[in-house]
Residue frames relative to the residue before (quaternion, step in Angstrom):
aa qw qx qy qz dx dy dz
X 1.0000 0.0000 0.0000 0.0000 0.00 0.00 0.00
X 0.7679 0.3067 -0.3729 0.4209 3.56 0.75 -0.57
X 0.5175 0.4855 -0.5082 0.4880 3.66 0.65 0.09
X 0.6148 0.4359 -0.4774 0.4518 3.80 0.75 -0.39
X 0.8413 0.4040 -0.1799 0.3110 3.51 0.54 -0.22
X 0.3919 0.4875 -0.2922 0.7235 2.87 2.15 0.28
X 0.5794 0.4096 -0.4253 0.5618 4.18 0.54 0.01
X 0.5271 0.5267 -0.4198 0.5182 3.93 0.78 -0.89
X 0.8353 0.2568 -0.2879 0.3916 3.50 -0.52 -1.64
X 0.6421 0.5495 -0.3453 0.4080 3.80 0.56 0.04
X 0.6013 0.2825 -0.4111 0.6242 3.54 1.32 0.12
X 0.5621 0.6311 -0.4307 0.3168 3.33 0.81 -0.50
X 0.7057 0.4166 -0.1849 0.5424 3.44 1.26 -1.04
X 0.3856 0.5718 -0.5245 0.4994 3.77 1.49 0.23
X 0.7568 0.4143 -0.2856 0.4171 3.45 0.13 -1.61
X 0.7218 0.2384 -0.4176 0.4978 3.77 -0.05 -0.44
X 0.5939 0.5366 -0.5215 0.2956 3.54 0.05 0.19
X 0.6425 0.3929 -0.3512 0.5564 3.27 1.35 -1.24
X 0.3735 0.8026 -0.3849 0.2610 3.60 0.72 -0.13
X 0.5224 0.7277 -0.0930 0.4346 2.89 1.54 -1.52
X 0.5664 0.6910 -0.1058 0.4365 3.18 1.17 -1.34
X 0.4167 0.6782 -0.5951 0.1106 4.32 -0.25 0.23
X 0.4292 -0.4666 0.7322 0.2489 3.54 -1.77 1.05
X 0.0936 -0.6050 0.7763 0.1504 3.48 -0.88 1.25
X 0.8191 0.2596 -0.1156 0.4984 4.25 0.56 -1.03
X 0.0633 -0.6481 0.7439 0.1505 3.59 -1.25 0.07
X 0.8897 0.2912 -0.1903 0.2958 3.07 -2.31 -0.52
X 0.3602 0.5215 -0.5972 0.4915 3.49 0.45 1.16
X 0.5684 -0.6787 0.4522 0.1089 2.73 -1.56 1.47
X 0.7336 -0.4134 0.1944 0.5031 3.96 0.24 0.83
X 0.2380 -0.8172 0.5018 -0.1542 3.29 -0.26 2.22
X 0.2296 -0.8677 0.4390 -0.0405 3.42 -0.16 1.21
X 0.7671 -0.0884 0.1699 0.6123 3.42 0.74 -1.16
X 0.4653 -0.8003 0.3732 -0.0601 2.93 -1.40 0.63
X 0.3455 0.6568 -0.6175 0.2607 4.79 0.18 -0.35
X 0.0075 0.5204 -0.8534 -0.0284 2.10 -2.23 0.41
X 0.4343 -0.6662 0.5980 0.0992 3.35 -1.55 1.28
X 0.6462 -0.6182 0.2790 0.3498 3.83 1.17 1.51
X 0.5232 0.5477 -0.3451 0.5542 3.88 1.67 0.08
X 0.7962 0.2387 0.2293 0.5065 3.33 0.34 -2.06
X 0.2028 -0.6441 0.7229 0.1464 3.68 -1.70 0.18
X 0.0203 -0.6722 0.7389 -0.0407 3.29 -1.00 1.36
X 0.0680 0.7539 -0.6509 -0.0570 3.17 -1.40 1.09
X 0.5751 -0.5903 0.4972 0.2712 3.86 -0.94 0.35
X 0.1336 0.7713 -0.6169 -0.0823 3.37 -0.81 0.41
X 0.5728 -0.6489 0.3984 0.3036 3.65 -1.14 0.88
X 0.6220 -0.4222 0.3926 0.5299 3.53 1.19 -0.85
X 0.7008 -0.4872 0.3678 0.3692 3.29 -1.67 -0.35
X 0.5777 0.4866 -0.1863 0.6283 3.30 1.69 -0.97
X 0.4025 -0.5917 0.6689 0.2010 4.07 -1.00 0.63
X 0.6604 0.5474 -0.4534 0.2420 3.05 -0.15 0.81
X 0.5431 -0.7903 0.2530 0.1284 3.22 -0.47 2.30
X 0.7043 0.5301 -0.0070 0.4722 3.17 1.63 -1.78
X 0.5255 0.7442 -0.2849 0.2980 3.36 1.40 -0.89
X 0.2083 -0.6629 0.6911 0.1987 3.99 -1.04 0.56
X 0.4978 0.7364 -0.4291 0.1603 3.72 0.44 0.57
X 0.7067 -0.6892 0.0836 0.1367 3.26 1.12 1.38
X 0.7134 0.4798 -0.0978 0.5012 2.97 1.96 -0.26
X 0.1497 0.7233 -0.4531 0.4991 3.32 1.56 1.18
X 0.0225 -0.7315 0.6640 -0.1530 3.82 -0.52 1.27
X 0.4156 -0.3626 0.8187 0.1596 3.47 -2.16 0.70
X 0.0494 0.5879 -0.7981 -0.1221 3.55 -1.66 0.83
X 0.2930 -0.6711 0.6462 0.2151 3.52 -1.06 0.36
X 0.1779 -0.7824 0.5936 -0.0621 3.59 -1.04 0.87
X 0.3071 -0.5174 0.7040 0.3774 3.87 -0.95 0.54
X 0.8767 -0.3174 0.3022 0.1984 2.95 -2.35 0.25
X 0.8525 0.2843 -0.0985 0.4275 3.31 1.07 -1.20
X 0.7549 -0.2952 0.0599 0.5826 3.01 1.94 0.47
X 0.7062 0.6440 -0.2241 0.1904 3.09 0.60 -1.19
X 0.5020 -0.6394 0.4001 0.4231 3.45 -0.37 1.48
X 0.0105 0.6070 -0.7789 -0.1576 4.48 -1.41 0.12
X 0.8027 -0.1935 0.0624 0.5607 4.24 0.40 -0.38
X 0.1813 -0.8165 0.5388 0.1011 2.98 -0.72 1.30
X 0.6912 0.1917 -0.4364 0.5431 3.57 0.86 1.12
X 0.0299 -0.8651 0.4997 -0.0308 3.36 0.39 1.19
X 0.5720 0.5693 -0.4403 0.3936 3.80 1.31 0.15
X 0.3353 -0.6644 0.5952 0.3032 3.87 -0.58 0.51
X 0.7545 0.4414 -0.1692 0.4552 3.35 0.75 -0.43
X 0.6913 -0.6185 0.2603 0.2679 3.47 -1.27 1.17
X 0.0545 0.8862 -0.4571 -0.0531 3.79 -0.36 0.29
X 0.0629 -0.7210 0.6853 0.0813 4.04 -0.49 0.63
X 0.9318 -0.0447 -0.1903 0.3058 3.43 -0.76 0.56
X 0.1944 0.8661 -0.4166 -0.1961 3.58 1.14 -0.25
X 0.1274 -0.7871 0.5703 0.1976 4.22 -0.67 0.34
X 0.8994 -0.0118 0.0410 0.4351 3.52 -0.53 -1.15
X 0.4692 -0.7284 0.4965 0.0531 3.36 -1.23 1.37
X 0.1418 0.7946 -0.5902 -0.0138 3.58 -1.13 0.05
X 0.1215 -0.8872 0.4351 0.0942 3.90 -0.22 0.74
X 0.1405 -0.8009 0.5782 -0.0678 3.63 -0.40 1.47
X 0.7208 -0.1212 0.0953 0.6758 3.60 -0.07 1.34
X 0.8620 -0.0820 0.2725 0.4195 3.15 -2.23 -0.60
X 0.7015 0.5153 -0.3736 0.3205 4.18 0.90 -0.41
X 0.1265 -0.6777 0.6836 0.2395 3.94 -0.81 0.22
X 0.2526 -0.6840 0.6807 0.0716 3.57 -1.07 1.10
X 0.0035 -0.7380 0.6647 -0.1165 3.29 -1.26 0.71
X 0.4234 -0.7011 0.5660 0.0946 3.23 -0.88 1.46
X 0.3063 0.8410 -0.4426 0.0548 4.25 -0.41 0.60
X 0.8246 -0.0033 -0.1252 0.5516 3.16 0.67 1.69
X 0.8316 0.0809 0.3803 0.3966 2.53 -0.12 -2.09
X 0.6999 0.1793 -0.0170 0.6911 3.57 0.96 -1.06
X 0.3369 -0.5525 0.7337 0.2071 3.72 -1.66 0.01
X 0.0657 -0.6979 0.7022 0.1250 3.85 -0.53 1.21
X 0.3946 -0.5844 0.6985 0.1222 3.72 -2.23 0.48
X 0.1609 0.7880 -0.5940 -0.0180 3.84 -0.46 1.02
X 0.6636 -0.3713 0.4756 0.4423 3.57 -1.46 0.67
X 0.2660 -0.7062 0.6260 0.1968 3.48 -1.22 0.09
X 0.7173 0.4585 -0.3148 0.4197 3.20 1.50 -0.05
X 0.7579 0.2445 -0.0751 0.6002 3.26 1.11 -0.71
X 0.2603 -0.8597 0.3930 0.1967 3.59 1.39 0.21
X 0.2582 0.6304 -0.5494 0.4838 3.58 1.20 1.31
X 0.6126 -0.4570 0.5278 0.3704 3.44 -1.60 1.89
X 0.0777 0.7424 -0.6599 -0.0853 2.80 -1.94 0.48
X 0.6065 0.2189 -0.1279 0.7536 3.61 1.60 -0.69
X 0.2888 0.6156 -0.7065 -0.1961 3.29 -2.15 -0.38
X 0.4233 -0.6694 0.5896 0.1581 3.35 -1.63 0.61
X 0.2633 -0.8586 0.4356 0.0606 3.40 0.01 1.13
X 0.0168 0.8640 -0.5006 0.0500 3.64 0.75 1.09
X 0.7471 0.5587 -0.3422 0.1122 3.87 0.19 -0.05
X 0.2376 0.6707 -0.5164 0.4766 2.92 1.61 1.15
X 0.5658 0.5256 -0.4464 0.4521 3.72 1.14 -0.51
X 0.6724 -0.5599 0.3879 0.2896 3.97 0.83 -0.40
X 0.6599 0.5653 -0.1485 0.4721 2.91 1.56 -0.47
X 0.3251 -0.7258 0.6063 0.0003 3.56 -1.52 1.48
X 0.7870 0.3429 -0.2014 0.4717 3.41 1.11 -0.45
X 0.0535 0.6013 -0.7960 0.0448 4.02 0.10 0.99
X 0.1132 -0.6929 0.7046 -0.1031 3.11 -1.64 0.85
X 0.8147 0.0197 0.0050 0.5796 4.02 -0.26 -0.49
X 0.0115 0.5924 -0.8026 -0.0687 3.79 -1.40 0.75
X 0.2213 -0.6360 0.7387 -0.0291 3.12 -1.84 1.31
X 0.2881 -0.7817 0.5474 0.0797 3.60 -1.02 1.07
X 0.0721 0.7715 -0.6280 0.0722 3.71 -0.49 1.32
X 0.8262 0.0942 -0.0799 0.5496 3.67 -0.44 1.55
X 0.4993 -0.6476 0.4506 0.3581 3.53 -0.69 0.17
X 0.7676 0.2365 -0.2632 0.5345 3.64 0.57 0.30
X 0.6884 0.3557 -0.3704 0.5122 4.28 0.60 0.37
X 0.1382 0.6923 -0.7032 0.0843 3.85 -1.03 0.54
X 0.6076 -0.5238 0.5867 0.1108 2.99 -2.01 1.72
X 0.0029 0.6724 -0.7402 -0.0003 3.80 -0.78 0.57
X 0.3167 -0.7172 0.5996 0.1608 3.83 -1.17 0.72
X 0.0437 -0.7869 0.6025 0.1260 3.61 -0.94 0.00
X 0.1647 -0.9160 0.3598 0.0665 3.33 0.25 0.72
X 0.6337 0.4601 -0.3958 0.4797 3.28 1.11 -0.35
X 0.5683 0.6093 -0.1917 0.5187 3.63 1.30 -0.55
X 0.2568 -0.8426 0.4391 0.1770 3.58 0.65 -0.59
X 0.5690 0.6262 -0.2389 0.4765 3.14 1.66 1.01
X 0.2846 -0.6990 0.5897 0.2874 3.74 -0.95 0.76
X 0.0797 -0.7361 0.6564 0.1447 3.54 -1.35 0.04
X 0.2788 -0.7254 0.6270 -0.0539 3.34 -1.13 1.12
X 0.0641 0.8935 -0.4353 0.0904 2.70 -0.34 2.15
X 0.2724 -0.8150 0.4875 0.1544 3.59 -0.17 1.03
X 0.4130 -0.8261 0.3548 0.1453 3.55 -0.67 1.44
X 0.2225 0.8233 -0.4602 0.2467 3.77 0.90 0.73
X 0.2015 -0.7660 0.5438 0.2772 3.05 -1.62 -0.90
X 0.4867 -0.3954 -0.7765 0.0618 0.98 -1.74 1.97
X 0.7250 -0.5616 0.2668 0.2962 3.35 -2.00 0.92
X 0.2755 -0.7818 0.5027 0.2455 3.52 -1.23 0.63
X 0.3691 -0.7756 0.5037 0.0923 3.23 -1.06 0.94
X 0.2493 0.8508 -0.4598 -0.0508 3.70 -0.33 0.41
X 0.1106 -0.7121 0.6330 0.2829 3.83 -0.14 0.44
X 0.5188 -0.7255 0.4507 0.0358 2.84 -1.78 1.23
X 0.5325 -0.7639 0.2437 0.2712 3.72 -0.08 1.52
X 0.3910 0.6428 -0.5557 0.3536 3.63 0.62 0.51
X 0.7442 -0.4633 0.3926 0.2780 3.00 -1.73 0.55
X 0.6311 -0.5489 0.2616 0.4816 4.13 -0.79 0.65
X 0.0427 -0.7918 0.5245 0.3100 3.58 -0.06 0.00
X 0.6771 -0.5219 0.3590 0.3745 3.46 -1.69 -0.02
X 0.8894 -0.1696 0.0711 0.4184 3.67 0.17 0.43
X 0.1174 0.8561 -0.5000 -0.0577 3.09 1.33 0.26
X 0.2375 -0.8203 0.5200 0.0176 3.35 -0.91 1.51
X 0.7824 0.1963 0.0745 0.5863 3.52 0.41 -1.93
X 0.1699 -0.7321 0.6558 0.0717 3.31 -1.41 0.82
X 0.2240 0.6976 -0.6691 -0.1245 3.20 -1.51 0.24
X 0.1923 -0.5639 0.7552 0.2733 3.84 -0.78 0.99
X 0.5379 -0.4501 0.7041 -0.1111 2.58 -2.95 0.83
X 0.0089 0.7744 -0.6079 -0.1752 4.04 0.59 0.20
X 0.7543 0.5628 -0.2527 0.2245 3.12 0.95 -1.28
X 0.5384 0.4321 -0.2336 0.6847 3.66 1.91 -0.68
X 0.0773 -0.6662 0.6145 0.4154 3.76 0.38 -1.47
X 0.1883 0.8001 -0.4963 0.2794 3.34 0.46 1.34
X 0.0563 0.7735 -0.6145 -0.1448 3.88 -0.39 0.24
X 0.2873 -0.7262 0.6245 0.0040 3.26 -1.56 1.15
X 0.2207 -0.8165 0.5333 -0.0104 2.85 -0.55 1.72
X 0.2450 -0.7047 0.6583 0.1000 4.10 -0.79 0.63
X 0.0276 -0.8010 0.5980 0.0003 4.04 -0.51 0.67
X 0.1459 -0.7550 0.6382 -0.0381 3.15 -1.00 1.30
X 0.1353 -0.8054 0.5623 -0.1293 3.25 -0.76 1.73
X 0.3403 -0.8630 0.3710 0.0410 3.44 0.08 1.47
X 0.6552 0.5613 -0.3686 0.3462 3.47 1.34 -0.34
X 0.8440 -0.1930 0.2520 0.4324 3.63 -1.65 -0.24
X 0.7792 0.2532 -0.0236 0.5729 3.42 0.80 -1.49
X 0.1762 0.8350 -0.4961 -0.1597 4.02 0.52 0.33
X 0.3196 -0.6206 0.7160 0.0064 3.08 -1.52 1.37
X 0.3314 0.5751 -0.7302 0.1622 4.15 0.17 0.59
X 0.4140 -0.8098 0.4032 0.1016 3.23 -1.15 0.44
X 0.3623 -0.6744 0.5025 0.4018 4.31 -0.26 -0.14
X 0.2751 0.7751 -0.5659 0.0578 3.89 -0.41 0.69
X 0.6078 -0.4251 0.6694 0.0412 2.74 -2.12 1.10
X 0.1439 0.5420 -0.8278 0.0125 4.19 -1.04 1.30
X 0.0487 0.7135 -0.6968 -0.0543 2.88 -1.63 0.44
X 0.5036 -0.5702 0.5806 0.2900 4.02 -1.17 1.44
X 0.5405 0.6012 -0.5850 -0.0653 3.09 -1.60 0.64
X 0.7296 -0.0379 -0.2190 0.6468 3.96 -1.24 0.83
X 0.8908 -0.3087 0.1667 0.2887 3.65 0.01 1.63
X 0.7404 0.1090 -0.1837 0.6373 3.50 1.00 0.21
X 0.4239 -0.6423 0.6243 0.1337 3.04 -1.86 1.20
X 0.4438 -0.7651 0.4663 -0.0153 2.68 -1.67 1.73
X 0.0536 -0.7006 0.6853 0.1914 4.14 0.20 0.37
X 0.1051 0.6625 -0.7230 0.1651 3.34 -2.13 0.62
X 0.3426 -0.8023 0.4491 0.1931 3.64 -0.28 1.26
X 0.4726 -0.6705 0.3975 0.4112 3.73 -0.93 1.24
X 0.9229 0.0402 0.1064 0.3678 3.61 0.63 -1.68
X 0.4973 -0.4171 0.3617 0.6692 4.07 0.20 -0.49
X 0.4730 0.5658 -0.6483 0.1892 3.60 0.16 -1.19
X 0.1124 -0.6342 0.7643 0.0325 3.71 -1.86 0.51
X 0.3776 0.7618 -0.4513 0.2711 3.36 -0.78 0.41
X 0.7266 -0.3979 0.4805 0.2878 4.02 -1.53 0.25
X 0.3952 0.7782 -0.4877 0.0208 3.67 0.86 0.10
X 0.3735 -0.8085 0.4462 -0.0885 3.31 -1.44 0.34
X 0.6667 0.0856 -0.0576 0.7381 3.90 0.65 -1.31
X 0.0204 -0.7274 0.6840 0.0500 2.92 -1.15 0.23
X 0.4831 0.7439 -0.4218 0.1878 4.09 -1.01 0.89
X 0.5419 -0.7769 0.2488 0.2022 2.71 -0.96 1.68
X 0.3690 -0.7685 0.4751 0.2179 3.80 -0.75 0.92
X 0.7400 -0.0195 0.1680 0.6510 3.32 1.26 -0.82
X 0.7586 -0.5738 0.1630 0.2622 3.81 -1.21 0.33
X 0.7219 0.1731 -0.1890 0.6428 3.14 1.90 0.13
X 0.6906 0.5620 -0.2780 0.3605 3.07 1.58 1.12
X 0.3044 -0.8707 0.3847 0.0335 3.35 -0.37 0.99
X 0.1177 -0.7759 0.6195 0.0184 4.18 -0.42 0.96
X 0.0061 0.6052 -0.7881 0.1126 3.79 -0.45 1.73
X 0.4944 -0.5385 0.6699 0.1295 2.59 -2.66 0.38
X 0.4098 0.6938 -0.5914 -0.0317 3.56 -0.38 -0.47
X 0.6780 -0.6211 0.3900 0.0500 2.29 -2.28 1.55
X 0.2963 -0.7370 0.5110 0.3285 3.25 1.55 -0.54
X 0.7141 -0.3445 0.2560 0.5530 3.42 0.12 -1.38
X 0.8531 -0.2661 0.4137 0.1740 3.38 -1.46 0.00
X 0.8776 0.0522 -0.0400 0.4748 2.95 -0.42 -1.68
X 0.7616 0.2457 -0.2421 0.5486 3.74 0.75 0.39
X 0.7191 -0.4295 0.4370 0.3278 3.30 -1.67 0.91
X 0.5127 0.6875 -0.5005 0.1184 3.53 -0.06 0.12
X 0.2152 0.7668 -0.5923 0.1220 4.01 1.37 0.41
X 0.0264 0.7880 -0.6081 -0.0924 3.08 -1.36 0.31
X 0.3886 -0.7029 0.4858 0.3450 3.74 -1.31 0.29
X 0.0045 0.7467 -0.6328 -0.2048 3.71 -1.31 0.19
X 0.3651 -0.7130 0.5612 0.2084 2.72 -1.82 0.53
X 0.1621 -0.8101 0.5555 0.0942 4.06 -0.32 1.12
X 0.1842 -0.6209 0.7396 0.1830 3.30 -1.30 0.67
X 0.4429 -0.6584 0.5784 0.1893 3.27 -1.25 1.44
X 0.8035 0.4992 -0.2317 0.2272 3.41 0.39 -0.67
X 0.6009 0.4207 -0.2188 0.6435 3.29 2.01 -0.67
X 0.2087 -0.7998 0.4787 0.2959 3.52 1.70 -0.82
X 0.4808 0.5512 -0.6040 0.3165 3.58 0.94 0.70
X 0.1591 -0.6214 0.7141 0.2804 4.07 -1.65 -0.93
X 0.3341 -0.6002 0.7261 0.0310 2.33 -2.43 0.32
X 0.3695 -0.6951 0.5311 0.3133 3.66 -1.06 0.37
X 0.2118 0.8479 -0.4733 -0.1105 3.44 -0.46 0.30
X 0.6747 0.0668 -0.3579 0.6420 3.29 1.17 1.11
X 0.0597 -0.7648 0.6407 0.0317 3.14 -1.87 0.43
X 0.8371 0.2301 -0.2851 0.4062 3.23 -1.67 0.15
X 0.5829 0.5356 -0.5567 0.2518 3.48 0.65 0.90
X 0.7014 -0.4641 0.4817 0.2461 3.71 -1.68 -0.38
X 0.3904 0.7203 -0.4034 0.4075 3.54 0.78 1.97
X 0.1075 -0.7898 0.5887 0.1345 3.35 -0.61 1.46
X 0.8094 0.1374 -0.0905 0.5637 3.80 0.38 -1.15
X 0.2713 -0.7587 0.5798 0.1205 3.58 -1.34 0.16
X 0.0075 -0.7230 0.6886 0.0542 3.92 -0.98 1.00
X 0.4919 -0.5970 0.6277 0.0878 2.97 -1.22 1.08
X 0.1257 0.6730 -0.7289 -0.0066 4.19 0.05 0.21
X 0.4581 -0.7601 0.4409 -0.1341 3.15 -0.85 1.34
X 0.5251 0.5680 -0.2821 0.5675 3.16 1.32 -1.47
X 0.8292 0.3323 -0.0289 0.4484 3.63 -0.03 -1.92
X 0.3831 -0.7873 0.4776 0.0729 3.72 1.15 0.40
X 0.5378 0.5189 -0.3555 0.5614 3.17 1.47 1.47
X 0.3202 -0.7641 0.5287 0.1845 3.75 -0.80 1.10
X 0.0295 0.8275 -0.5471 -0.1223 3.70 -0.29 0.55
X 0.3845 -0.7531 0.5305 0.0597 3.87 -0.93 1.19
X 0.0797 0.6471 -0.6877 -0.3195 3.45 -0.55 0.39
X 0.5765 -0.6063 0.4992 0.2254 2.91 -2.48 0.73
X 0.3546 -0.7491 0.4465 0.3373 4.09 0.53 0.31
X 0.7260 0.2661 -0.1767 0.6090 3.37 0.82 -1.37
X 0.6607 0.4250 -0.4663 0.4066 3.99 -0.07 -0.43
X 0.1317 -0.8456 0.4552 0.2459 3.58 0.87 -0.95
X 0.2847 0.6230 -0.5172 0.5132 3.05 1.51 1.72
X 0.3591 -0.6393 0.6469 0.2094 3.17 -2.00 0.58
X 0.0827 0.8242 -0.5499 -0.1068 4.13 -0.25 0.68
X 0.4730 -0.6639 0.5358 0.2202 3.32 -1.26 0.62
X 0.0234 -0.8491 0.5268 -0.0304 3.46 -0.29 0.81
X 0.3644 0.7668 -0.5283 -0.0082 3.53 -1.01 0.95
X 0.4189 -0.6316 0.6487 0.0685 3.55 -1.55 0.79
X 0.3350 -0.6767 0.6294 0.1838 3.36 -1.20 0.52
């Protein structure tokens, strides 16, 4: 009898956990990343075709109310093929899209800036990380390289002197450490992407891995001051994404969700609620943990 009733309270605590879980959006055409500027939800979508690397013109900005609800689901005036990670500086939505990093109005969602990155070689910008009100971290992942862009005129471009890394995927700068957190996505059979720690100091940036974890990683954001929310893809060819949860300070993790359908991650703070787009479902879910 008491294992029968210890099996009960253990699905019981399955179901409210997946509970936890709500599609605030659906039917959006592979959702990648996510912000919102505490008004609105802007999320990126790659297109109808998956394809990260592609110039094939059909990469859109949907704008969303708060609780989901599509208001324009091509809110860019301007052309897009693949768009991934977001970052908002003032009145500007950055957007990472291949090759180049484009700047739109948040009000009227007409181009204003771009950062023309593909003399660096690179097809895969992926994550933009905001340090100060005029410098932001752009990843290149297929390259193995951060770039440090400084928002001027005309824009400066620097890749940052550390050793290649393995995919650098997800960013998240620290103001409060000046720390950037790097997420690595490693695409092969056996992935080895990795959790790292740069840090600036007497003039040269330092790279230094956070924990053992190995793995497909991706979102990356901080929940709290010695806490970290990653994705990893596990693999490809099967549903198997999961979230961890890293303690910066012991530098160990935990799993505390799995098998679900998550490329980037926003933390919306205000409302104390993580929200995931799914890439392949082409849903937006609200996710939260205590």
């Amino acid at each position: 009898m008491k294992n029968y009733f210890a099996i009960i309270a253990m699905l019981l605590f399955s179901i409210a956990a997946h509970a936890q879980n709500t599609v605030i959006t659906s039917g959006l055409l592979h959702p990648e990343s996510i912000i919102t500027d505490g008004k609105f939800l802007y999320t990126t979508l790659i297109g109808k075709a998956l394809a990260p690397t592609v110039k094939d013109g059909d990469g859109a900005i949907s704008k969303l109310d708060l609780a989901g609800r599509p208001i324009d689901l091509n809110f860019n005036k301007a052309v897009l093929n693949a768009p991934k990670g977001t970052a908002i500086l003032g009145n500007i939505l950055y957007v990472a899209d291949v090759d180049r990093v484009v700047g739109f109005d948040l009000q009227s969602g007409e181009k204003v800036d771009e950062v023309d990155l593909s003399a660096q070689g690179t097809q895969f910008l992926n994550d933009l990380t905001l340090k100060g009100d005029s410098v932001f971290f752009v990843s290149a992942t297929d390259i193995g390289k951060i770039f440090k862009v400084t928002i001027a005129t005309p824009h400066r471009i620097e890749a940052l002197n550390i050793p290649k890394l393995i995919g650098p995927n997800g960013l998240l700068y620290d103001a409060k450490t000046d720390i950037l957190y790097v997420a690595g996505l490693d695409r092969s059979d056996n992935p080895m992407g990795e959790l790292g720690v740069i840090s600036y100091k007497g003039g040269h940036y330092t790279y230094s891995t956070l924990t053992d974890a190995r793995g497909m990683f991706d979102g990356i954001q901080m929940f709290d001051a010695n806490t970290l929310i990653v994705s990893d893809w596990v693999t490809l060819k099967e549903r198997k994404t999961r979230l961890l949860k890293i303690n910066i300070k012991e530098k160990t993790y935990i799993e505390i969700e799995k098998n679900i359908d998550a490329a980037d991650i926003l933390y919306d703070r205000k409302q104390k609620r993580f929200l995931l787009p799914a890439l392949r479902d082409g849903n937006i879910v609200e996710y939260k943990f205590k």
